[in-house]
N, C-alpha and C positions, 0 to 999 in steps of 0.2 A: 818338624823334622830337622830344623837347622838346630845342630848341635852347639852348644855355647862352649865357652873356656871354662877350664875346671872341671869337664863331665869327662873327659879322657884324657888317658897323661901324657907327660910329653914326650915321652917313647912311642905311643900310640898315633900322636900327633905327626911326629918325625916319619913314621911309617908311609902315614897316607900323605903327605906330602913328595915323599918320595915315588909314593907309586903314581900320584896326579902328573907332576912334573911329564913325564916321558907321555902321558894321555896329552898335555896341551903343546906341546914339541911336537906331536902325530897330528894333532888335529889343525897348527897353524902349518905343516906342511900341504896337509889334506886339500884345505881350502885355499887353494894360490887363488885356481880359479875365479873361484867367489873375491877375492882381495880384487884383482883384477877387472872385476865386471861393475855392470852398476845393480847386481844384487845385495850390495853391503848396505843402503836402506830398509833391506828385508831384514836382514842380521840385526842391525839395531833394533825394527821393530821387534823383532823375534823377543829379543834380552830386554826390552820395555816389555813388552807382556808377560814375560815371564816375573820379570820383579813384581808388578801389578798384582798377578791372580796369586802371588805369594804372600798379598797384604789381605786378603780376602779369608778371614779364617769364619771355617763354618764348625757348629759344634757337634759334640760328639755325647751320646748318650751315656758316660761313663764322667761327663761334665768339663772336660779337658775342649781343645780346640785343634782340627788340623787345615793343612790349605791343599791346593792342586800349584801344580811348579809349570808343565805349561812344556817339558824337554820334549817331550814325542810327536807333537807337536809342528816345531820347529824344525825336528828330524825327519819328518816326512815330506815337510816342503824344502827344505834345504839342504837333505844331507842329516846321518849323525855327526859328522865331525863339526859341522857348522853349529848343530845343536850344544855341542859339548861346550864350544866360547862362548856363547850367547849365554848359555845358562853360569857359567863361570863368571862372566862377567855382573853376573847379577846378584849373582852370589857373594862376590866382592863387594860390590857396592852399598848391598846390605848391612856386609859386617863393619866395613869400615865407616859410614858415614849414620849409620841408623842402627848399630849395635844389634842386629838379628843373625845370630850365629855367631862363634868365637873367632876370632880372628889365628888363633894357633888350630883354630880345627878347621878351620879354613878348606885347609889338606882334603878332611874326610868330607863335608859338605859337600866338597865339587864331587868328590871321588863318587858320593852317593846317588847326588842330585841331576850333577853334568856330564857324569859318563854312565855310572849302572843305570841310572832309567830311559836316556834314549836310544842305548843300543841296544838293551834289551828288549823294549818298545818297538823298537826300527825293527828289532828281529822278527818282533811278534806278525808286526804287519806285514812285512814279506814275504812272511809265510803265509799270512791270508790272500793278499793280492799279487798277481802277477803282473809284472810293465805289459804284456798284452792288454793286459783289460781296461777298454777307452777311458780316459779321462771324467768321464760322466758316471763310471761304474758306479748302481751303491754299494758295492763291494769297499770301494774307498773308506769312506767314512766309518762303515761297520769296523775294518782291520784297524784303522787310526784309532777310534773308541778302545777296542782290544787293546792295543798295542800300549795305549797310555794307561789305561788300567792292570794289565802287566807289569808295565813299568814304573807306575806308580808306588805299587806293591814290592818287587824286586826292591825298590831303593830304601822302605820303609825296612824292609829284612836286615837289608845291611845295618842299616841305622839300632834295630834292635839287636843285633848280634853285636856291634860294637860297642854298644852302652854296656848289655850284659855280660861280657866280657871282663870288663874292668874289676870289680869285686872280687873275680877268679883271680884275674894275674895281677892285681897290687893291693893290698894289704898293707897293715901293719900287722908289727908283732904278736899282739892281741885280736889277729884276725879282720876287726875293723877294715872298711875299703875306705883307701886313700882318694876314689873318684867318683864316677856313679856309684851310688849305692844301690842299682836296681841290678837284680840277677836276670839271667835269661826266662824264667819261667815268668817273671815282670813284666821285662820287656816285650817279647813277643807277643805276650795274648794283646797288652795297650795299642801298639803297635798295630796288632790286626784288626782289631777294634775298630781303630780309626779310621785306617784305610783300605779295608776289604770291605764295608759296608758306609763310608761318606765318603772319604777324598778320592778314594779309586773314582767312582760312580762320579761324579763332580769331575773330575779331571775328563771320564771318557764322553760324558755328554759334553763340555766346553770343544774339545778335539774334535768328536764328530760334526758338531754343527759350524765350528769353525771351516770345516775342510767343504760341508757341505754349501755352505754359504760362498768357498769360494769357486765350486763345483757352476753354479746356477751365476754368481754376478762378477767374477775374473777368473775365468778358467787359465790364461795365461800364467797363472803363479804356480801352476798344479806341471807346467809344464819344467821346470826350472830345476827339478831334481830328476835327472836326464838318467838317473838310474832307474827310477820307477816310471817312466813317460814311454809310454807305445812307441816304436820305432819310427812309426809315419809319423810323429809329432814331435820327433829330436830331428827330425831332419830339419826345421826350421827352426830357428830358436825365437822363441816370446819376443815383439816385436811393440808390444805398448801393454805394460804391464800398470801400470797406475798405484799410485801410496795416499791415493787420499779414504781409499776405505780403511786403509792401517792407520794413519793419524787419527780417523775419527774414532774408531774401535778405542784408543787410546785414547781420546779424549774424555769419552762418554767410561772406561772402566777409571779416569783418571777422576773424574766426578762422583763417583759409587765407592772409592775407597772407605771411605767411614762406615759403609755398614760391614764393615771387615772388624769393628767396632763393638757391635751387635752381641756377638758371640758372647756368652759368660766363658773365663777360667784363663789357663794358657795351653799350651801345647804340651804332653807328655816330654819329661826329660828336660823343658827350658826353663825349671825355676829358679829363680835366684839364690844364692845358699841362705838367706833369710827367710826364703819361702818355703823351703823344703820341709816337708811334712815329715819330723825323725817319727814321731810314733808310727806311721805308716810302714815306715822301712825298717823297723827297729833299732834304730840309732841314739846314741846318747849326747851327740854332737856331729855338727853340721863336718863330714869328712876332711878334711887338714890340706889336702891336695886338691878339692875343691874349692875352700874358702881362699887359696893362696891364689890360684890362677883362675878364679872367676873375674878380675880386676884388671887380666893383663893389658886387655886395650880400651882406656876410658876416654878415650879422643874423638869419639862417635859427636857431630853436630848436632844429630834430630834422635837423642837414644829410645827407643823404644818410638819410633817414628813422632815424638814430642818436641818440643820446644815452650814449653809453657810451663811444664812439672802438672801437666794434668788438669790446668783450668781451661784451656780449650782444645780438647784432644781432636773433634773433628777437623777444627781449623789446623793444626797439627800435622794429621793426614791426608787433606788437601796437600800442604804444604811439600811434605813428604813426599809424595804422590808426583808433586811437577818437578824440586828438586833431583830425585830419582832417575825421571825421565829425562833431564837435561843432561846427567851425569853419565848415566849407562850411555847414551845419543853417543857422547863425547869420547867416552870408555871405547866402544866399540869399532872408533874409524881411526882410533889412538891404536889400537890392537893390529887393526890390520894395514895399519900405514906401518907397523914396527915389523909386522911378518912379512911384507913386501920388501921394505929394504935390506931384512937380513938374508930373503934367497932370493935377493936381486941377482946378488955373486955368484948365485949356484950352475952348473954347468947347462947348457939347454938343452933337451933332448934331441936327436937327431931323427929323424924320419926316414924311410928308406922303402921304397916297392918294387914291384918288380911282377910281370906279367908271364906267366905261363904260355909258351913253353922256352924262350931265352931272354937275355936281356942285350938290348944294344946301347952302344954310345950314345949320347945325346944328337940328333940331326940337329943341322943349321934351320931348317923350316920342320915345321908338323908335317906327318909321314899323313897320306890320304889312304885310304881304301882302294884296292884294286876293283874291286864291284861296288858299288855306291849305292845298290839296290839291297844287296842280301845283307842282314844283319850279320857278326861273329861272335861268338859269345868264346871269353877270355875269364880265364883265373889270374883274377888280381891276389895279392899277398903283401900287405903293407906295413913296415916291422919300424915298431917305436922302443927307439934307446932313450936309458935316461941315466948320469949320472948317480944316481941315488936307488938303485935297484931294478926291477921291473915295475915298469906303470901298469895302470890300472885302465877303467876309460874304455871308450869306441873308436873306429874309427868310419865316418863317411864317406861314400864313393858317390861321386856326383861327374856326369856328361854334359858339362851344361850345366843348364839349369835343372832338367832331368835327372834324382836323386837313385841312382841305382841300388842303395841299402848302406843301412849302418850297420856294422858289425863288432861287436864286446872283442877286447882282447884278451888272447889263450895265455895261458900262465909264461908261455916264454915272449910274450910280449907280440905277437904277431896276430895281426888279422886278414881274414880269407875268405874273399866273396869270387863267385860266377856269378858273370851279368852277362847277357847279350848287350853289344854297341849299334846306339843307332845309326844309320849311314849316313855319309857324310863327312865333316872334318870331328874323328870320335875324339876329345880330348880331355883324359878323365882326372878329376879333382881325389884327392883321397884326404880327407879332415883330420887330424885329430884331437876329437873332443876334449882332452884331459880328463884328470881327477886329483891334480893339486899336487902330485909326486913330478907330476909333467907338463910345460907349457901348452899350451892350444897351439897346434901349427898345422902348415897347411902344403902340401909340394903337388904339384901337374905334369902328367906323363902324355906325349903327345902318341897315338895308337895306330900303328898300320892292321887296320882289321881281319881284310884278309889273308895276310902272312902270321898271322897271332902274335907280332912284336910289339913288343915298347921300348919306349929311351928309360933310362934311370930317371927316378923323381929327384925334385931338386927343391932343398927346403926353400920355402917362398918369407 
């Protein structure tokens, strides 16, 4: 699926570039959060398995080879937008250091690989599973499997609609295609071929039993994408999550890369223009606009994951294999060390609540309960501003240690819970969790119960 140089033009090229760009602008906002946390070990592993299962090509009864990419994945433990870097960055590191994908299509690769399949994927699964359903569900794993074979497929579409395209809109004079030569009636049956009956299937069992595996021996990871996790389980956030099952995963897929070796052929669409089969496609010469920009980036270290010119390809792929993994490591804390300092500047959000039925000035001490015995139960209302539009996110209402509920915020940024307060000194926390548009912050309202007052919250 990773499209090479020379298979689309450079108008094509410019397009999808154009549309990526504002995809990874959204997605380094997205994930503050994640920049912020010590989930960015997750991230890197994420974009190291993803590069990995992309070395693993399994064949395909039409003789060709395709692989699984590993996005839905990623998007269901982390987020899509976390998915989107992880697999960008894998994507890159591909092109440029091991020549797999062109580097001017760059553009369209992510466009295919790192945005249309784990948000379509993400979609799929959302719609199978609801953040009700406990963390153990095997609801889980079944929508994750779906969700990447979806999205698996979705990206493969793309990929043949863009290939088949080319021939349509560039030509020569003499009709001849200046890029791919394959037309859509080509592309798309290859294309399904490959991945509605091997790579889908291969993608969806690697996802399920990945999820399931983390379901049975660190359920904590499953907790960490706070948009699909049970309410009772974002009220605490994962408090020993562990990376030594991700290093070893990586080890052991970092050992097995040579049977990605195995396979007879190459992948539909990635032949070299010396390879290109003109009888197949009707051609009497390798296309003009292929042969020109098939060369544009020869600065690749390990091209074609080599280093030997073919006398020892396994050792080649070893090599490949930890080089990769040290690179994307480095890649991805490079990424988010850069998206941290550039909305370091950015304005903070403000936090603001406010308790039904008025609000009072702040008291010098916390207001008590007039009855210490009868609980009151108050509508809280906790309203998150952000610079940069309306956030996204929940926010938590905590007494204590006593978690009164998390609540998703309404389109105008505002969230709205009744609690009863326990008696006593009631002094309620209100969280907000984020989602990368808006800091995590936190302000405390001190509560006279029986009068149904509060002071204003005050960002902490």
């Amino acid at each position: 699926m990773h499209i090479p140089d020379g298979y689309l033009s450079p108008s094509t090229c410019a397009v999808f570039y154009g549309a990526s760009v504002p995809v990874w602008v959204t997605a380094g906002r997205r994930v503050k959060k994640v920049v912020k946390s010590r989930y960015v070990p997750l991230v890197a592993i994420g974009a190291a398995y993803s590069f990995l299962v992309m070395m693993f090509n399994v064949p395909i009864p039409d003789g060709t080879t395709a692989h699984a990419v590993g996005g839905v994945l990623i998007a269901v433990l982390l987020g899509p937008w976390a998915a989107v870097i992880a697999v960008s960055i894998a994507l890159l590191i591909q092109a440029l250091f091991f020549g797999d994908g062109g580097v001017l299509a760059y553009g369209a690769n992510a466009f295919n690989m790192a945005f249309v399949m784990p948000m379509v994927g993400y979609g799929v699964y959302r719609a199978m599973v609801h953040r009700s359903f406990p963390l153990t569900s095997p609801r889980r794993p079944l929508g994750a499997a779906v969700g990447a074979y979806v999205g698996l497929n979705a990206a493969a579409l793309c990929t043949a609609v863009e290939f088949g395209l080319q021939p349509e809109l560039f030509k020569s004079a003499n009709g001849a295609p200046l890029y791919a030569p394959f037309h859509l009636s080509q592309t798309i049956p290859a294309m399904a071929l490959a991945h509605l009956l091997v790579a889908g299937m291969v993608e969806a069992v690697l996802t399920a039993g990945v999820v399931r595996y983390l379901q049975k021996a660190n359920l904590p990871v499953l907790q960490i994408n706070r948009g699909m996790a049970p309410d009772a389980v974002t009220d605490e956030p994962p408090k020993r999550l562990g990376w030594r099952w991700g290093l070893i995963g990586l080890g052991v897929m970092a050992v097995l890369t040579p049977l990605g070796l195995v396979a007879p052929g190459g992948a539909f669409g990635e032949d070299a223009p010396d390879a290109l089969d003109l009888q197949k496609y009707h051609l009497d010469a390798v296309p003009s606009g292929l042969r020109h920009y098939a060369g544009f980036w020869h600065n690749a270290l390990f091209d074609g994951y080599d280093f030997s010119h073919d006398r020892h390809p396994t050792v080649g792929y070893l090599v490949s294999a930890a080089v990769g993994l040290a690179v994307i490591s480095l890649g991805v804390f490079v990424v988010f060390k850069l998206v941290g300092v550039l909305r370091r500047g950015a304005p903070a959000p403000a936090l603001a609540a406010a308790s039904s039925p008025s609000v009072l000035p702040a008291p010098t001490a916390p207001a008590r309960p007039r009855n210490g015995h009868s609980p009151a139960t108050l509508t809280f209302t906790a309203t998150v501003r952000s610079g940069r539009g309306v956030p996204e996110g929940s926010v938590t209402f905590s007494q204590g240690p006593m978690v009164l509920g998390t609540v998703p915020l309404d389109p105008t940024g505002r969230a709205i819970l009744t609690a009863a307060l326990r008696p006593g000194r009631p002094v309620v926390t209100a969280v907000y969790n984020g989602d990368g548009t808006a800091a995590v912050s936190a302000a405390a309202v001190a509560v006279d119960a029986a009068a149904a007052t509060t002071t204003e919250l005050t960002v902490l």
